[in-house]
C-alpha positions as CSV (number, residue, x, y, z in Angstrom):
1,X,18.9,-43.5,116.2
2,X,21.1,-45.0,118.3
3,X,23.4,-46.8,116.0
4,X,23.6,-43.9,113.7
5,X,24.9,-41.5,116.3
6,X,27.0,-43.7,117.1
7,X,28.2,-44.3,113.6
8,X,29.1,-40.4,113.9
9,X,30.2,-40.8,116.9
10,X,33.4,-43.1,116.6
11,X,34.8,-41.1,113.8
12,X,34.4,-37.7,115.5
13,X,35.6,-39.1,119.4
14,X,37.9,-42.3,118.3
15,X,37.3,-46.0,119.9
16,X,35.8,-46.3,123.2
17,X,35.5,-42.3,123.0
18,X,39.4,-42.3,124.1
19,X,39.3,-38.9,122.4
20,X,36.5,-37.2,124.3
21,X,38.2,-38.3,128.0
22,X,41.7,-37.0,126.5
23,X,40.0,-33.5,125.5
24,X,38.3,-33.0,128.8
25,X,41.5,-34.0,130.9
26,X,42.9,-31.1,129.3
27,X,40.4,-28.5,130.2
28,X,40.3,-30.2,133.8
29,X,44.3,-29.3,133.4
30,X,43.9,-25.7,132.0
31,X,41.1,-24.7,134.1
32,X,43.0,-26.0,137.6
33,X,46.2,-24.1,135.8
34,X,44.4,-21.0,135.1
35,X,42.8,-20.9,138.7
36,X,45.8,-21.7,140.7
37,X,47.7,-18.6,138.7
38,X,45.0,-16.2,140.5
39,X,44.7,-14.3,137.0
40,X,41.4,-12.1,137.3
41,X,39.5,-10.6,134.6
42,X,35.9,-8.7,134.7
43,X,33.2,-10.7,131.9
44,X,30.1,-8.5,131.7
45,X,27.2,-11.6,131.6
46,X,26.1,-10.7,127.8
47,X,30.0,-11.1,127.0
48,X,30.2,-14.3,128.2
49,X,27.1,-15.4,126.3
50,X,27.7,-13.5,123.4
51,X,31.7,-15.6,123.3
52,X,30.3,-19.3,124.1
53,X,27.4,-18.4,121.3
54,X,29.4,-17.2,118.5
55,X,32.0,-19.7,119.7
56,X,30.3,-23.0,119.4
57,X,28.2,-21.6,116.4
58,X,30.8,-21.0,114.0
59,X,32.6,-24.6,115.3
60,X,29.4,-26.7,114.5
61,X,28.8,-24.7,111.3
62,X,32.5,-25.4,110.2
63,X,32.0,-29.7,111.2
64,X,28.7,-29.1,108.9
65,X,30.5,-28.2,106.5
66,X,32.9,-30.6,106.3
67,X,33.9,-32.7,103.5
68,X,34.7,-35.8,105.7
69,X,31.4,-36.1,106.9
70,X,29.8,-35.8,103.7
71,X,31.7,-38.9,102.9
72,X,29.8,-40.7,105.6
73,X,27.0,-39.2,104.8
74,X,27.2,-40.6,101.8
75,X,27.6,-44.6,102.4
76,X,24.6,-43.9,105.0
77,X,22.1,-42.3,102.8
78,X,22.6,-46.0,100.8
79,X,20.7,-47.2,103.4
80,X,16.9,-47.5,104.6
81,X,16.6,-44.7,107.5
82,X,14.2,-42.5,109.3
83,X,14.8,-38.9,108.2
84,X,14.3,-37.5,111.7
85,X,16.3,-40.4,113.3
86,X,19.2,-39.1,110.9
87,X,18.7,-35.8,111.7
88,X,18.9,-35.2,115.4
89,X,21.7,-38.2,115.4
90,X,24.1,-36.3,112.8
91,X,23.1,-32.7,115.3
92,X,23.9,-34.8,118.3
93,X,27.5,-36.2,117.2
94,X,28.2,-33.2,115.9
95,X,26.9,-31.3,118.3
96,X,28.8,-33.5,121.1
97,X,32.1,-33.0,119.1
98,X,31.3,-29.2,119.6
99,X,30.6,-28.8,122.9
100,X,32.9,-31.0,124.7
101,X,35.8,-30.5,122.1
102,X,35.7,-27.1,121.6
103,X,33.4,-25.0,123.8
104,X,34.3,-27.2,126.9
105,X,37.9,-25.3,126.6
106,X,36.7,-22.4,126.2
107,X,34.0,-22.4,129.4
108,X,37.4,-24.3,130.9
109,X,39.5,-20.6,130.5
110,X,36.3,-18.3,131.0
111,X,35.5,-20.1,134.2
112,X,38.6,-19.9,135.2
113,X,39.9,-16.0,135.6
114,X,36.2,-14.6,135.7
115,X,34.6,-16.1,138.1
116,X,30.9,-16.2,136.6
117,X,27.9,-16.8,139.4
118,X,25.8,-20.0,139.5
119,X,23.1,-18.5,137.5
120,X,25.1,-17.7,134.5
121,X,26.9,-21.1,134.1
122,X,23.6,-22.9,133.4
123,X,22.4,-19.9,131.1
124,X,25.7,-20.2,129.1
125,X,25.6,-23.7,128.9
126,X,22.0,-23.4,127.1
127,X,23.2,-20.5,125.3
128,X,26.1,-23.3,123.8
129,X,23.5,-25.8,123.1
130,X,21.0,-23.1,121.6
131,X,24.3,-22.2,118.7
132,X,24.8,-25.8,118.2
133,X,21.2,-25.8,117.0
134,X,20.4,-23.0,115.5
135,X,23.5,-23.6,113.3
136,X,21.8,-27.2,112.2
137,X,18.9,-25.1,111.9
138,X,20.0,-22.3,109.6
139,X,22.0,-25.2,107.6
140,X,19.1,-27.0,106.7
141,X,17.1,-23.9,105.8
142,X,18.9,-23.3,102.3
143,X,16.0,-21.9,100.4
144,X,15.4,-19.6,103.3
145,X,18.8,-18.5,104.3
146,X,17.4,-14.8,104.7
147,X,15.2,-16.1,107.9
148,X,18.4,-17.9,108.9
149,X,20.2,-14.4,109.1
150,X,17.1,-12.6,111.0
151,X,17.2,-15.2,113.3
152,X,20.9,-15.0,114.3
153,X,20.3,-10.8,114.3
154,X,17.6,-11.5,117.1
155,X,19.9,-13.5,119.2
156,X,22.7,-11.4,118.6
157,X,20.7,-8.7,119.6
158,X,19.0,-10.2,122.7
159,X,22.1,-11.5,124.4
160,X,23.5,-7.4,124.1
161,X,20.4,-6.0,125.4
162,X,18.7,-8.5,127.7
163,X,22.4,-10.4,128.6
164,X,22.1,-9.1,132.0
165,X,18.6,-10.2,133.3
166,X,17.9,-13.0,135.6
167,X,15.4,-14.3,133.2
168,X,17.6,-14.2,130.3
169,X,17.7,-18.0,130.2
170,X,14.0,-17.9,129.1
171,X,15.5,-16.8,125.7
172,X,18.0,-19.2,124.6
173,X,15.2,-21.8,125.7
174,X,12.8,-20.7,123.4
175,X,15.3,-20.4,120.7
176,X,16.3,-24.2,121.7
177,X,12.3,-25.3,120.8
178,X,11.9,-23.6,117.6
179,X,15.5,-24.8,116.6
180,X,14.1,-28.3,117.6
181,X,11.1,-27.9,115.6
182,X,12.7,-26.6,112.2
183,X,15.1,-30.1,113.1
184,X,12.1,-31.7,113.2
185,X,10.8,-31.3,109.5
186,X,14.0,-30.5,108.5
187,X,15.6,-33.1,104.7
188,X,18.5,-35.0,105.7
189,X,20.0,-34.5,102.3
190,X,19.8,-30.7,103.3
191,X,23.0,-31.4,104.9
192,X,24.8,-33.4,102.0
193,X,27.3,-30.7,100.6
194,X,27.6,-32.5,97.1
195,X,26.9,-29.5,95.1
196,X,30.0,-27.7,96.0
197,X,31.7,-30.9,96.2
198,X,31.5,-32.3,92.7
199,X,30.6,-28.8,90.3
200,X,33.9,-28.2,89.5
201,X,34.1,-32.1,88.7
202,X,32.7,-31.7,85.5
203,X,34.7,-28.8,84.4
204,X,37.8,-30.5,82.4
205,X,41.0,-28.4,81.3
206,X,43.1,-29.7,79.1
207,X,46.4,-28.3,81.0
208,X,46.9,-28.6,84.8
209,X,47.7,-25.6,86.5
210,X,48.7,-25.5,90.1
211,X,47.2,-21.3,90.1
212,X,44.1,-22.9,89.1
213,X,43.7,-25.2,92.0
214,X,44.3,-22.5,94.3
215,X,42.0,-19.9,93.3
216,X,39.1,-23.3,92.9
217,X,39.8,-24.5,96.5
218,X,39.2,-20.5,97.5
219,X,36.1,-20.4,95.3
220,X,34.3,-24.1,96.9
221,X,35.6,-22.8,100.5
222,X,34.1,-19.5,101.2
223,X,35.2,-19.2,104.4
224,X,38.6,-19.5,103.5
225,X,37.8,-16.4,101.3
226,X,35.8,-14.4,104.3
227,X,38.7,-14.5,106.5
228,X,40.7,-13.2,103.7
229,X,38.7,-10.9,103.2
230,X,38.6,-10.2,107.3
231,X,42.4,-9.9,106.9
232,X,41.4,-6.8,104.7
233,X,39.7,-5.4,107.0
234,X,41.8,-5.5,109.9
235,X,44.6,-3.6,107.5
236,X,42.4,-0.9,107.3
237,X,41.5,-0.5,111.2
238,X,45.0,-1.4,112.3
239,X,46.3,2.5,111.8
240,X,44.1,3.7,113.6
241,X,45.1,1.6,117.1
242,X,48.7,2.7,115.8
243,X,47.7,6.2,115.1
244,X,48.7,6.8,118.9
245,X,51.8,5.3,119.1
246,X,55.0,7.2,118.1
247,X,57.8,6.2,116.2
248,X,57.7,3.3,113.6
249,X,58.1,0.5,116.3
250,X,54.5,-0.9,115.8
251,X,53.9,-1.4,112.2
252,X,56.0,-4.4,112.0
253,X,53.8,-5.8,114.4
254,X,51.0,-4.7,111.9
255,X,52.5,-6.8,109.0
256,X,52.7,-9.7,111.6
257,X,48.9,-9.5,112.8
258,X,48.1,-10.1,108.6
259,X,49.9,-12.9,108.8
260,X,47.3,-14.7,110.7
261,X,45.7,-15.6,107.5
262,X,46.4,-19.7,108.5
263,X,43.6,-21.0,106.4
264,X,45.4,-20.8,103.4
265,X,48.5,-21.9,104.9
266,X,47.0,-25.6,105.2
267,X,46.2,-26.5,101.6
268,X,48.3,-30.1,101.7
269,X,47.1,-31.2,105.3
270,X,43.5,-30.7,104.6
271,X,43.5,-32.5,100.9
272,X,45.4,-35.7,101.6
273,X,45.0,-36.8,98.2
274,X,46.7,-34.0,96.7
275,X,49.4,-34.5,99.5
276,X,50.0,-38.0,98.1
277,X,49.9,-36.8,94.5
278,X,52.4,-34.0,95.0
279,X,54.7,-36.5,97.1
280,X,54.0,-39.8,94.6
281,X,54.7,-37.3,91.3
282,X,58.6,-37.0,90.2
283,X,59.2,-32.8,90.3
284,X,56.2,-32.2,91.8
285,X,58.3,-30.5,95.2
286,X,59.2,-27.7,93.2
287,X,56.2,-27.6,91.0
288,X,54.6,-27.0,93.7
289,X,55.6,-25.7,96.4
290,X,57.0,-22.3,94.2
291,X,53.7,-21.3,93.0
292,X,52.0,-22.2,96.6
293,X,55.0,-19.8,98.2
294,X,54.0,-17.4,95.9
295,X,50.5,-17.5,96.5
296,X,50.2,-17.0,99.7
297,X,52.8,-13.9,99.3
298,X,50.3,-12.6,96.9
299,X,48.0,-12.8,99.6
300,X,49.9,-11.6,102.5
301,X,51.5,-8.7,100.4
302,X,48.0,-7.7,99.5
303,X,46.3,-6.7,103.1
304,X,50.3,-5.3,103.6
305,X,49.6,-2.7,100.6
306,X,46.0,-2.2,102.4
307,X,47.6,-1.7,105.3
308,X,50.5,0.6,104.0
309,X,47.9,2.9,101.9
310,X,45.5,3.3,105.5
311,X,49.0,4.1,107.2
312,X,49.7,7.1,104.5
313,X,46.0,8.4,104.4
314,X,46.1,8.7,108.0
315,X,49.9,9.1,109.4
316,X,52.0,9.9,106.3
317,X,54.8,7.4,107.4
318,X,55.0,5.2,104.3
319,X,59.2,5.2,104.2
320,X,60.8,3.0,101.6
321,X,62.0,0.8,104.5
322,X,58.6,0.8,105.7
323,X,57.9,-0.5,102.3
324,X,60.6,-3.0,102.2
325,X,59.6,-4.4,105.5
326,X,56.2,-4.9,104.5
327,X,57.6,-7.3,101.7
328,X,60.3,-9.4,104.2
329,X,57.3,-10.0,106.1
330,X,55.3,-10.9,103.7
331,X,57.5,-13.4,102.1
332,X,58.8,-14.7,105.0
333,X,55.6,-15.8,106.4
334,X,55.0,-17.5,102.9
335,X,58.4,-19.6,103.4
336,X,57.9,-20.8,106.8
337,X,54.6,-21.6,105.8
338,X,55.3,-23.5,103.1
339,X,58.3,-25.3,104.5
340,X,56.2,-26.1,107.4
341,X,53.2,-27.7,105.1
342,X,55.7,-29.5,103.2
343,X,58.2,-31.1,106.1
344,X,55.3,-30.9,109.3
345,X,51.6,-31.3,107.4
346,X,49.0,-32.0,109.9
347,X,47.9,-35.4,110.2
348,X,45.5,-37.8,111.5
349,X,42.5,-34.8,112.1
350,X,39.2,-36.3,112.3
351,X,36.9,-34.0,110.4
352,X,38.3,-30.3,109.1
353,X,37.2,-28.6,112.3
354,X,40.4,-30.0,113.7
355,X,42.4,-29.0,111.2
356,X,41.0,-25.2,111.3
357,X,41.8,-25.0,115.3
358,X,45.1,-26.9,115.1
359,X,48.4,-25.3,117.3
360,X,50.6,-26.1,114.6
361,X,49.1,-23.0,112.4
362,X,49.8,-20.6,114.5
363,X,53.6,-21.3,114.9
364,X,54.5,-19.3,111.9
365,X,52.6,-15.9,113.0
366,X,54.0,-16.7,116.4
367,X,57.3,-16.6,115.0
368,X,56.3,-13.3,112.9
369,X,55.0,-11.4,116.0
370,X,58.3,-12.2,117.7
371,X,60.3,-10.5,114.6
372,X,58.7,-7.8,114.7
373,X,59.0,-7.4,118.0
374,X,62.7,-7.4,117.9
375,X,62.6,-4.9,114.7
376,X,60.3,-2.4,116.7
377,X,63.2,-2.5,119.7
378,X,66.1,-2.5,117.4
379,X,65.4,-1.3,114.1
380,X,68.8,-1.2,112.5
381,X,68.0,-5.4,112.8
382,X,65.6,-4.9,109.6
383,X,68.6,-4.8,107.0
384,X,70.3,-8.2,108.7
385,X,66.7,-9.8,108.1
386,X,66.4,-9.0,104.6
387,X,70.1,-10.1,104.3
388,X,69.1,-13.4,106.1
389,X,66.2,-13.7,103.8
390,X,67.7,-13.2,100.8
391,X,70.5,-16.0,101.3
392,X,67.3,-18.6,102.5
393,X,65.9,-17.8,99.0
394,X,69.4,-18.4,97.5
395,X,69.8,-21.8,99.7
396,X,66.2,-22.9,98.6
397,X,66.4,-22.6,95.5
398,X,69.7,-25.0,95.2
399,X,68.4,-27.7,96.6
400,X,66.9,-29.7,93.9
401,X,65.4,-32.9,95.7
């Protein structure tokens, strides 16, 4: 057991675990920043538990779900192994990487402007370790994905009615033992994602197509697709926070919010093989990188007509400026993007967690929110922009290598 967490292990933490002391340095740092700034904010108890559980559940579900490990998986499975050795081994690394990674920075900030009491720091901790394995759990229940869902429902619901009790922590416990149980007689190959991996493998084509790739990699990643399809969403809510405000100043800010679809602004770092290809391949720069600007301007543009059709149901604002700012948005975020991917990819990420949480995504939105703040205080700036856009276009499409 031993050797096969640590197998996990150095690939998730690095050698001599030089990663796992550099990650909690930093929340010593941001937690002794955060505390010295004497920034106060009220957490009700059940929000606190309800943020470190969905928190650390949908981080270990996305390192399950990651190609890398299956990888590893892979040149374990070849040899002899003890299935419930393999399992609890591949929770712990994983599990590890989670919590001291991820939800460490997280209990670093909470910690740090709410001031929780001593009895709820231990209760969140277990409520952290309870997502890290009821997500194992519910992974390796595939056939019985509907128990999965009832089970998360019951947490959900327990931490929003019962959040506040003293003996709250009797909960997550309990949760924590059946979770160990299901572990317990649980397939290792339950966790082996080569289904989705290699079915569209043995689908040939006798033309490439760059369109098809895309719309493949959104079909094997479905969470890529549900966050689209959370984008959606959020353009149909947005009008009604704005429905308050007068004046056009905050829909620009609307079309920046929907550009925080960053999944699909990562195709090249997370596939380093297509990377290489694209590079490697004589014409490939252009052959590619048009079509990905365009698709993730097809994607953008679409929750910005969402967004624009729940503005003119419920405000009747829709101006053909609004309009035209709802397309410089749209394909400006897809340039930087793009430009971004292509001169700045991401690098040296240990499993795709990483790559989902990276800084480096959020640069371009950044950058979005900060336009449209500057269009909502002087709008006559929106013209110049689509000026300025138009000549970047022009410039771009000059350069030939």
């Amino acid at each position: 057991m031993k050797m096969i967490f640590k197998a996990f292990a150095k690939k998730l933490f690095g050698t001599d675990y030089k990663r796992l002391k550099q990650n909690l340095f930093i929340c010593l740092i941001v937690f002794w920043g955060l505390n010295i700034a004497d920034f106060s904010v009220q957490i009700a108890p059940f929000i606190f538990y309800l943020m470190v559980s969905t928190f650390s559940a949908s981080v270990m579900w996305q390192a399950l779900s990651s190609k890398d490990n299956a990888a590893n998986m892979q040149n374990l499975f070849m040899l002899p192994f003890s299935s419930r050795e393999f399992i609890f081994s591949y929770t712990a690394a994983l599990g590890a990487y989670t919590l001291f990674t991820k939800t460490a920075m997280l209990f670093a900030v909470i910690l740090a402007v709410s001031g929780q009491t001593p009895v709820q720091i231990p209760a969140g901790i277990l409520c952290a370790i309870n997502a890290v394995l009821m997500a194992a759990a519910i992974r390796s229940l595939k056939k019985y994905w509907c128990t999965g869902i009832l089970w998360a429902i019951t947490v959900i619901a327990a931490i929003l009615f019962w959040g506040g009790q003293p003996w709250f922590f009797l909960f997550p416990v309990g949760s924590i033992m059946l979770a160990v149980i299901i572990l317990q007689k649980a397939d290792p190959y339950s966790f082996y994602l080569w289904e989705r991996e290699n079915r569209h493998m043995l689908k040939g084509k006798r033309r490439n197509s760059v369109w098809r790739y895309f719309f493949r990699y959104l079909e094997c990643h479905k969470n890529y697709l549900t966050n689209t399809l959370i984008m959606w969403c959020a353009a149909c809510i947005l009008p009604l926070f704005f429905r308050q405000v007068e004046g056009p100043s905050m829909i620009p800010i609307g079309f920046a919010i929907l550009s925080l679809n960053t999944p699909v602004c990562i195709l090249l770092s997370c596939d380093p093989a297509l990377e290489q290809a694209v590079r490697f391949l004589p014409g490939q720069k252009r052959a590619f990188c048009v079509p990905y600007c365009l698709f993730i301007f097809l994607c953008n543009i679409t929750a910005n007509i969402i967004f624009l059709c729940s503005l003119q149901i419920q405000k009747g604002s829709v101006t053909i400026m609004t309009i035209a700012t709802a397309l410089f948005f749209a394909l400006q975020s897809a340039l930087c993007s793009v430009l971004l991917e292509w001169f700045y990819p991401i690098r040296g990420w240990k499993i795709e967690s990483d790559l989902w949480h990276h800084p480096r995504k959020y640069i371009v939105p950044t950058v979005m929110l900060l336009l449209a703040g500057a269009v909502g205080i002087l709008p006559g700036l929106m013209p110049v922009l689509i000026i300025l856009l138009a000549v970047e276009i022009v410039v771009l499409g000059t350069v030939k290598k």
